[in-house]
C-alpha positions as CSV (number, residue, x, y, z in Angstrom):
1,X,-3.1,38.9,27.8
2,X,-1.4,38.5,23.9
3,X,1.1,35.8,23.9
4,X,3.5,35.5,21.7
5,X,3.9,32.9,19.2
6,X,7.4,32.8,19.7
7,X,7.8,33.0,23.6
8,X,6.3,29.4,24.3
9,X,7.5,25.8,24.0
10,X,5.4,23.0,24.4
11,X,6.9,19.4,24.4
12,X,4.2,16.9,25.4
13,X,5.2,13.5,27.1
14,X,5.7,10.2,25.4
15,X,7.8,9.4,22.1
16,X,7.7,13.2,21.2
17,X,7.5,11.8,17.9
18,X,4.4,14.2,17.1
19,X,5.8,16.8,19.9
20,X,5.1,20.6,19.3
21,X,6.7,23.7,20.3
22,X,7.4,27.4,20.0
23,X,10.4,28.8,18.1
24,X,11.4,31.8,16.2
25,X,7.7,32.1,15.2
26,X,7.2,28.6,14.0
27,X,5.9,26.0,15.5
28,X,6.7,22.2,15.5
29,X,4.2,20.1,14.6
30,X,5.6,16.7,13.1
31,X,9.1,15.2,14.1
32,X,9.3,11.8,12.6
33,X,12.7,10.5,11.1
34,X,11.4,11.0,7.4
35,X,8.8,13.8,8.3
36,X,9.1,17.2,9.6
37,X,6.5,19.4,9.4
38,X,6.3,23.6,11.5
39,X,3.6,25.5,11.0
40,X,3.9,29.6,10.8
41,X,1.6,32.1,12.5
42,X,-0.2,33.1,9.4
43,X,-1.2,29.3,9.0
44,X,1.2,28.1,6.3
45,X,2.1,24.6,7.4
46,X,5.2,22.8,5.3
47,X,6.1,19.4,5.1
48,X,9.3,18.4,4.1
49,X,10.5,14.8,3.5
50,X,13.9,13.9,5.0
51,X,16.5,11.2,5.3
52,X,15.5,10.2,2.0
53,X,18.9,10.1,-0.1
54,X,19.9,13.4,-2.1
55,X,16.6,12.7,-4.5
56,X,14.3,11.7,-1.9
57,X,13.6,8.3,-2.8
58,X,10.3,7.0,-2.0
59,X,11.1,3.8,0.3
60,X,8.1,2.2,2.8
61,X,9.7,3.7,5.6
62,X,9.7,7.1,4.7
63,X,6.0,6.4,3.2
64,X,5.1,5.5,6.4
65,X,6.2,8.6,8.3
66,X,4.3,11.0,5.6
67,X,1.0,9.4,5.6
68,X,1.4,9.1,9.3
69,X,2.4,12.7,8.8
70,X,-0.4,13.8,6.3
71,X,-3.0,12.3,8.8
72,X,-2.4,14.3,11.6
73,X,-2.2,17.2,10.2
74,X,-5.2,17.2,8.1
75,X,-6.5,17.0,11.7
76,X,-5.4,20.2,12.5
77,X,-7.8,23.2,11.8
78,X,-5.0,26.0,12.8
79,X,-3.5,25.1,8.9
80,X,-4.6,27.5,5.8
81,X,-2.3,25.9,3.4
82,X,-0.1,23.0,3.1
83,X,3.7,23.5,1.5
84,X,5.5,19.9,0.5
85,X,8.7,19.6,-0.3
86,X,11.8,17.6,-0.7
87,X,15.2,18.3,1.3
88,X,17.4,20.2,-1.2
89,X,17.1,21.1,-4.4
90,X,18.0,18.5,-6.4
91,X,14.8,16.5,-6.9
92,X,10.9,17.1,-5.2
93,X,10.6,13.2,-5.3
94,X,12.8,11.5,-7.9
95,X,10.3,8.0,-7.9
96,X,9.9,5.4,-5.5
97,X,12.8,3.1,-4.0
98,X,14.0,0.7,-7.4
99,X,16.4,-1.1,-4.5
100,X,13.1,-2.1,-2.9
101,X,11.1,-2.6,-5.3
102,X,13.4,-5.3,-7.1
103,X,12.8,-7.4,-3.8
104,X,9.1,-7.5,-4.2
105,X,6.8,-10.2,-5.3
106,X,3.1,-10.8,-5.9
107,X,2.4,-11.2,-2.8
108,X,3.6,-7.8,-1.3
109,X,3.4,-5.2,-4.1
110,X,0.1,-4.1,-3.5
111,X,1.3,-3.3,-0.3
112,X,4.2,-1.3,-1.1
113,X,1.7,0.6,-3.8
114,X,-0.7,0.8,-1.9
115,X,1.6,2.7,0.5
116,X,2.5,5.7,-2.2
117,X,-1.4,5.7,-2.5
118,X,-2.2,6.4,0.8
119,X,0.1,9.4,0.6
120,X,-1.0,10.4,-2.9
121,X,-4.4,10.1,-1.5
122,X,-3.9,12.2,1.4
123,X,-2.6,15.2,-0.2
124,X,-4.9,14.8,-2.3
125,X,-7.9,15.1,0.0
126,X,-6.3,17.3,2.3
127,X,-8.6,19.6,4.0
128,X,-6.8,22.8,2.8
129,X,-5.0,23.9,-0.3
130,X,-1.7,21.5,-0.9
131,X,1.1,23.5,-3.1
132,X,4.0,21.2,-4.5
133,X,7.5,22.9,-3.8
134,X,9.2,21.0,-7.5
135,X,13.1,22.3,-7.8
136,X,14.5,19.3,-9.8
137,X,13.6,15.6,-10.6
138,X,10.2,14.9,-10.4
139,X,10.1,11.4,-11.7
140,X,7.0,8.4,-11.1
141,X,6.1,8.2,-8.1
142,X,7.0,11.7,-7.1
143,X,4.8,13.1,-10.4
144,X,2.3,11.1,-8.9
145,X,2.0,12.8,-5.6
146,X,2.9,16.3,-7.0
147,X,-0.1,16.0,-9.3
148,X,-2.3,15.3,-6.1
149,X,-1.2,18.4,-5.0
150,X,-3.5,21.7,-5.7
151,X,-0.8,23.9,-7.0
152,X,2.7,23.3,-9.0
153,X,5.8,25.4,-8.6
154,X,8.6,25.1,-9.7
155,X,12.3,26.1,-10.5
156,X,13.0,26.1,-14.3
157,X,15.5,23.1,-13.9
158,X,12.6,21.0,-13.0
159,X,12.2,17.1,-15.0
160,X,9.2,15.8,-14.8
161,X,8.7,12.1,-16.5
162,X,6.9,8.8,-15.8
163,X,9.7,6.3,-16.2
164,X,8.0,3.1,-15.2
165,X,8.1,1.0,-18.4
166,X,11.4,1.9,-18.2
167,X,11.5,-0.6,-15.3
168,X,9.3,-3.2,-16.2
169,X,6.3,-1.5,-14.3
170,X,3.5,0.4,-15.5
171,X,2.7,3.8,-14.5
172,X,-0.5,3.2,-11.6
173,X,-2.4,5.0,-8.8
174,X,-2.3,8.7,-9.1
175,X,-1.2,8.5,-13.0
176,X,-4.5,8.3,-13.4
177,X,-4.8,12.3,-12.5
178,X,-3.1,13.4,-15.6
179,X,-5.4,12.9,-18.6
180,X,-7.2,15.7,-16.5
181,X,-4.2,17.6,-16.1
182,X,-2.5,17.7,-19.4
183,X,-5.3,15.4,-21.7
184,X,-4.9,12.0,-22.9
185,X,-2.6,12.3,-25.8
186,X,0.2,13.6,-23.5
187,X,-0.4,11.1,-20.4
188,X,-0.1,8.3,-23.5
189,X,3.1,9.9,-24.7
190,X,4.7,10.4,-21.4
191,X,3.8,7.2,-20.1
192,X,4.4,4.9,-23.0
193,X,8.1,6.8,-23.6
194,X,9.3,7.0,-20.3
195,X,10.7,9.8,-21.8
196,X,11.0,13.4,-19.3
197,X,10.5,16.9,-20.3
198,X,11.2,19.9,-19.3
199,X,10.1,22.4,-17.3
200,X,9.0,24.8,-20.5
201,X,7.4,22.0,-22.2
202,X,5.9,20.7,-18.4
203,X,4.1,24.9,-18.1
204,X,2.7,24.8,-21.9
205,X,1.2,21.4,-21.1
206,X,-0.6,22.6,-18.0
207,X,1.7,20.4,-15.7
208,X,3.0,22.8,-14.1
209,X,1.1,26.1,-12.8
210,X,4.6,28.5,-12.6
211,X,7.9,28.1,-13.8
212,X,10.9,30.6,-12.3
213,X,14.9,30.6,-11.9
214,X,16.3,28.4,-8.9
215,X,16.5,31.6,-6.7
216,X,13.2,32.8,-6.6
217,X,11.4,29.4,-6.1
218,X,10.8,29.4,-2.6
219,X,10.0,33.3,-2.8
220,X,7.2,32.7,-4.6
221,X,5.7,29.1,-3.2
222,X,6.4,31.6,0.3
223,X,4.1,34.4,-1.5
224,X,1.2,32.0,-3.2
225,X,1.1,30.9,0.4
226,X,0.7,33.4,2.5
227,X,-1.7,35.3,-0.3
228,X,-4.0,32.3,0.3
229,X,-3.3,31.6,3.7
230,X,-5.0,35.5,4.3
231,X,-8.1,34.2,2.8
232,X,-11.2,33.2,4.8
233,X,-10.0,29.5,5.9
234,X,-13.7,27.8,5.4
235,X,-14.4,29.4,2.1
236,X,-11.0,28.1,1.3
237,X,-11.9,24.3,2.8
238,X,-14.9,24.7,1.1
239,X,-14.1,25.3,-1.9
240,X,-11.3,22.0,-1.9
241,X,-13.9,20.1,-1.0
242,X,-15.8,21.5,-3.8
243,X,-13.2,20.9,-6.6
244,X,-12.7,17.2,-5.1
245,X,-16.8,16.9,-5.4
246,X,-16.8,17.7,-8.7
247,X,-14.1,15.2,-9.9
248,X,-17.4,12.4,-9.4
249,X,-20.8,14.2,-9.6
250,X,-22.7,15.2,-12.7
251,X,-22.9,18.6,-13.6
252,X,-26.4,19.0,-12.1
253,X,-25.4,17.4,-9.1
254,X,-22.5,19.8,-8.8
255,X,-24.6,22.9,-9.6
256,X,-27.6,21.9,-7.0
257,X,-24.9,21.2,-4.3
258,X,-23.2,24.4,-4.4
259,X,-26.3,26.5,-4.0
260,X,-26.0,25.2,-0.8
261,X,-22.4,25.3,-0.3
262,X,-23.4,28.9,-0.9
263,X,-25.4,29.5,1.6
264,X,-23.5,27.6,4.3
265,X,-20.7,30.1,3.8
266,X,-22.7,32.8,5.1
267,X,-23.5,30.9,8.3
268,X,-19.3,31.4,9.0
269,X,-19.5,35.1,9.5
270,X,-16.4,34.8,6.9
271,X,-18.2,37.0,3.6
272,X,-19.5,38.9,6.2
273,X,-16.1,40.2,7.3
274,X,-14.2,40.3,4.1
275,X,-17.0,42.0,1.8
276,X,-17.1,44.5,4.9
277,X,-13.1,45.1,3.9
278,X,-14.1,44.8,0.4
279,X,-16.1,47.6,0.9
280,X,-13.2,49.6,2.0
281,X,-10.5,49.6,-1.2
């Protein structure tokens, strides 16, 4: 008998704080008080940060709850591709909390660092493709975790910037991604200036992967999605394991390992089946 995704609810016992149910053809997965994540029936999961201030401030509590967050559902093989996202459109992540991080002292800023890393690092090394959902500010620590992200959209009203000098910090953890991104003379300038830019100078860089008006931004993070999400789902863990491979291993190393990557694929049944519908167009 079909069931539909819509017809059930499921709300396990306990805190409910990871409870799941059936709605309007989403389902629940993650309800923490700075976490919500729902995944859709085509696989498309989305993560959204919450109860973060209008810019989404990065505080410990609220890195907590997405780690927390990112863990469990990098657990869950039902997800193709993972959406984050801020609330609103003002900012993605306008930078970690300044409040808290004036309080801090030797002996607890690892920790608090160590927090956005743990994040960082698990979008990062998620399982599936992660794409970044940037309408505004997207400022330090937010930069950070959008450049551990696969894929970069965003609205044309977008500010991207490493402000940390600013502040008396230097620019740490995921920084270190964008000399690959955008190539060492730009990380220097961006992160010796403080200075932002925009989104046009952010998509000439190679920052950014698309640029479009406020109104179409979730339109097309909603369309990138759901074209990847109708992919085979091991080729497409497969080949972000890959890519995260590579970062490390020699180009021998890379080329001798994915002769067997290769043939592994074939042992899903997944070129099998799309070839076969290939073969049809």
């Amino acid at each position: 008998m079909a069931i539909s995704w819509a017809a059930w609810r499921f709300v396990p016992m306990g805190t409910g704080q990871f409870a799941m149910h059936l709605h309007n053809g989403c389902m629940l997965l993650i309800d923490l008080h700075h976490a919500h994540a729902s995944l859709q029936d085509k696989g498309v999961a989305t993560l959204t940060f919450r109860n973060a201030g209008s810019l989404n401030i990065l505080s410990s509590p609220v890195l907590e709850d997405l780690a927390q967050a990112l863990d469990t559902l990098a657990q869950d093989s039902r997800i193709r591709v993972l959406v984050m996202r801020g609330t609103g459109d003002k900012a993605f992540v306008a930078g970690a909390d300044i409040k808290e991080m004036r309080a801090l002292t030797p002996d607890n800023a690892a920790a608090f660092i160590s927090r956005l890393r743990r994040v960082c690092e698990g979008a990062r090394q998620f399982p599936t493709p992660v794409i970044a959902r940037l309408p505004g500010w997207t400022l330090g620590g937010g930069l950070e975790l959008a450049c551990a992200c696969d894929i970069r959209i965003a609205s044309n009203r977008v500010q991207c910037g490493m402000p940390e000098v600013q502040v008396g910090i230097p620019s740490v953890i995921h920084a270190a991604l964008l000399p690959r991104l955008i190539g060492a003379a730009r990380t220097q300038w961006l992160m010796l200036t403080g200075d932002n830019i925009d989104a046009a100078q952010a998509l000439q860089w190679g920052l950014l992967d698309q640029v479009v008006p406020p109104q179409r931004l979730d339109g097309e993070v909603e369309h990138l999605a759901n074209k990847l999400a109708s992919y085979g789902p091991q080729a497409l863990r497969q080949q972000k394991r890959m890519l995260r491979a590579w970062e490390t291993q020699s180009i021998d190393q890379a080329i001798d390992d994915s002769v067997q990557e290769f043939a592994h694929a074939f042992k899903t049944g997944e070129p099998q089946a799309y070839m076969a519908r290939f073969g049809q167009h």
